[in-house]
C-alpha positions as CSV (number, residue, x, y, z in Angstrom):
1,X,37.6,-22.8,70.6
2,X,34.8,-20.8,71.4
3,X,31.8,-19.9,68.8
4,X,30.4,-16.5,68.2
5,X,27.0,-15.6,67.2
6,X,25.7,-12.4,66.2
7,X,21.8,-12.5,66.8
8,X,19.6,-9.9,65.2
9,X,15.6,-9.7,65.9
10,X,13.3,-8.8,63.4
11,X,9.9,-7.0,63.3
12,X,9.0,-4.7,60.4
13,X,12.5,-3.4,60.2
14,X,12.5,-3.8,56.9
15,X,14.2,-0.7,56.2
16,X,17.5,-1.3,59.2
17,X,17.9,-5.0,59.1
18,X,20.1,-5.5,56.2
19,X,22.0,-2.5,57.9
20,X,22.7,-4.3,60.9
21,X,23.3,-8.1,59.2
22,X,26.4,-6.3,57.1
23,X,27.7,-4.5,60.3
24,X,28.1,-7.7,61.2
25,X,29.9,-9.0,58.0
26,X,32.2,-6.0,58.8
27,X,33.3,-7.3,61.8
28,X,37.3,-7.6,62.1
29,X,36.6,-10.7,63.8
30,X,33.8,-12.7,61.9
31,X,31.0,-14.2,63.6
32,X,30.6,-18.1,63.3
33,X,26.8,-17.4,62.5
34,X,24.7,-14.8,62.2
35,X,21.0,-15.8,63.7
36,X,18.0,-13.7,62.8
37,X,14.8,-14.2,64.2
38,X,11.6,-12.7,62.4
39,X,8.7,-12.1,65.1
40,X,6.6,-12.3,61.9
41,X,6.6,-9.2,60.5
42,X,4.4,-8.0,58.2
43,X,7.0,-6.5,56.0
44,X,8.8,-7.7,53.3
45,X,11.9,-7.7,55.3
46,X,12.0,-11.9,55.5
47,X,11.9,-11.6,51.5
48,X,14.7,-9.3,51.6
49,X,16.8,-11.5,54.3
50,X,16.3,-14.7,52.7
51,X,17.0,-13.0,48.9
52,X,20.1,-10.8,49.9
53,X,21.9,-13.6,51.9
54,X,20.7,-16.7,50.3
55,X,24.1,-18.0,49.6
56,X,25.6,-17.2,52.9
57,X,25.5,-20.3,55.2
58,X,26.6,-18.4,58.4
59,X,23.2,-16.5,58.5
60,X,20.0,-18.3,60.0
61,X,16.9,-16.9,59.5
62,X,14.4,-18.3,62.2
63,X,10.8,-17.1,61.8
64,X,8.5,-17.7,64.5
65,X,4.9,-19.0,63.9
66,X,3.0,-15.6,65.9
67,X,4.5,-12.6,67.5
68,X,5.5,-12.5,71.0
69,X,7.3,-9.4,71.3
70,X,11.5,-8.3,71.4
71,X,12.0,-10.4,74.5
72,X,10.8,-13.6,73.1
73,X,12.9,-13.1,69.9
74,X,15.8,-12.9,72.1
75,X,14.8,-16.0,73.4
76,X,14.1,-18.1,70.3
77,X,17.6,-16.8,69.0
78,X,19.3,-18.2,72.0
């Protein structure tokens, strides 16, 4: 059986990334896990993340220790 992950970067999007984490709870076919990976924002979008979803053990929230940009997010996630 295969797994599915939906993978969702994060930097400042504190106003779009809850937005795109329930698009992916909408999903016919769920996702097996839902990874987001925080380029350290300087937001309070990993307050929101963590508060809102707290209790859902298919989402990760990875936050990495400096910002390296979209591509490296991708990467981390992966």
């Amino acid at each position: 059986m295969r797994k599915t992950t939906y993978l969702v970067n994060n930097y400042n999007y504190c106003k779009f990334v809850v937005q795109a984490i329930e698009s992916a709870l909408a999903q016919s076919t769920p996702f097996d896990e839902i990874i987001v990976v925080d380029d350290l924002s300087t937001d309070d979008s990993v307050n929101i993340i963590k508060e809102k979803y707290q209790d859902n053990s298919r989402i990760k929230i990875v936050v990495k220790d400096k910002n390296e940009g979209q591509l490296s997010a991708f990467n981390e996630g992966f």
